[in-house]
C-alpha positions in Angstrom: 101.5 115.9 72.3 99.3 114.6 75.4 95.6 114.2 74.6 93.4 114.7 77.6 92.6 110.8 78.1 96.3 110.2 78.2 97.2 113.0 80.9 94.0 111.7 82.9 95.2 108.1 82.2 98.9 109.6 83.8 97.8 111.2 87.1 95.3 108.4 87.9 98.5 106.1 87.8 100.3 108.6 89.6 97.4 109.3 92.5 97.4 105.7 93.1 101.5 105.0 93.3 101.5 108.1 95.8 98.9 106.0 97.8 101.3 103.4 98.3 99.8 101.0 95.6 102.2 98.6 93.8 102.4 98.7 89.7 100.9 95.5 89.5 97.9 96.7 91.8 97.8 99.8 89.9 97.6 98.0 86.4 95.0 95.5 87.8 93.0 98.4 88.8 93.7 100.4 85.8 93.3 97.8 83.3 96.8 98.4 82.1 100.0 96.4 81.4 102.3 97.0 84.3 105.2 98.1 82.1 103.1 101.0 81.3 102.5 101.8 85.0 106.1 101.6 85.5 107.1 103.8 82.1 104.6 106.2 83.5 105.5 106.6 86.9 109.5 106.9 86.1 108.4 110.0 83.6 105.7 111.3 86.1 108.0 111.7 88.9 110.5 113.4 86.8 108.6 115.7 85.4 106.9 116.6 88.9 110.4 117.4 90.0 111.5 119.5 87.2 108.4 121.2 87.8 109.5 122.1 91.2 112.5 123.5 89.7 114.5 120.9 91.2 117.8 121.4 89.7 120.4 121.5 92.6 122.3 118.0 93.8 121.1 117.6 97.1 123.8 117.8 99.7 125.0 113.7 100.4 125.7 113.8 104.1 124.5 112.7 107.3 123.3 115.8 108.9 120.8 118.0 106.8 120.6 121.3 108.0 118.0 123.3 106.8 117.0 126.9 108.3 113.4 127.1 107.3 110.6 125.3 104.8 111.2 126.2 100.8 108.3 127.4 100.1 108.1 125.1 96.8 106.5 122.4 98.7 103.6 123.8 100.2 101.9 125.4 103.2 103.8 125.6 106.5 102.1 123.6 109.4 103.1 122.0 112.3 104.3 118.7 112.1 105.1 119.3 108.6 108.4 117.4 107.0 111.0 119.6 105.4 110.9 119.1 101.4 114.0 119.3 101.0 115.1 115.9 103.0 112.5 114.0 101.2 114.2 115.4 98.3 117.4 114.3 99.3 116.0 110.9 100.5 
């Protein structure tokens, strides 16, 4: 079971790896070993996939076609990258 600390703990490491920080800037920050950054990250992202309902292989080629935006990743705006090719990336 997650306490409350530990899923605050989680998303703060997560929040700051989106940003582009490294595990070893994010366990200096944090105060944390970077082992633990790195365990929590590999779950975090997993989990935040699964939540998606991620469960299809993306197709492997070199042309991704895709008719419109799944609306599993958010609001439609201009400019906006398709969620499924960072998927596949």
């Amino acid at each position: 079971m997650v306490t409350r600390r530990q899923k605050l703990r989680r998303d703060a490491i997560f929040d700051h790896w989106l940003a582009g920080e490294t595990t070893t800037e994010i366990a200096q920050k944090l105060y944390l070993t970077q082992q633990l950054v790195s365990d929590v990250i590999k779950d975090t992202s997993t989990s935040r996939l699964e939540t998606l309902c991620i469960s299809e292989t993306p197709p492997v080629y070199n042309v991704w076609n895709y008719t419109s935006c799944d609306p599993r990743f958010g609001q439609n705006y201009p400019g906006r990258i398709l969620g499924q090719a960072i998927v596949n990336l």
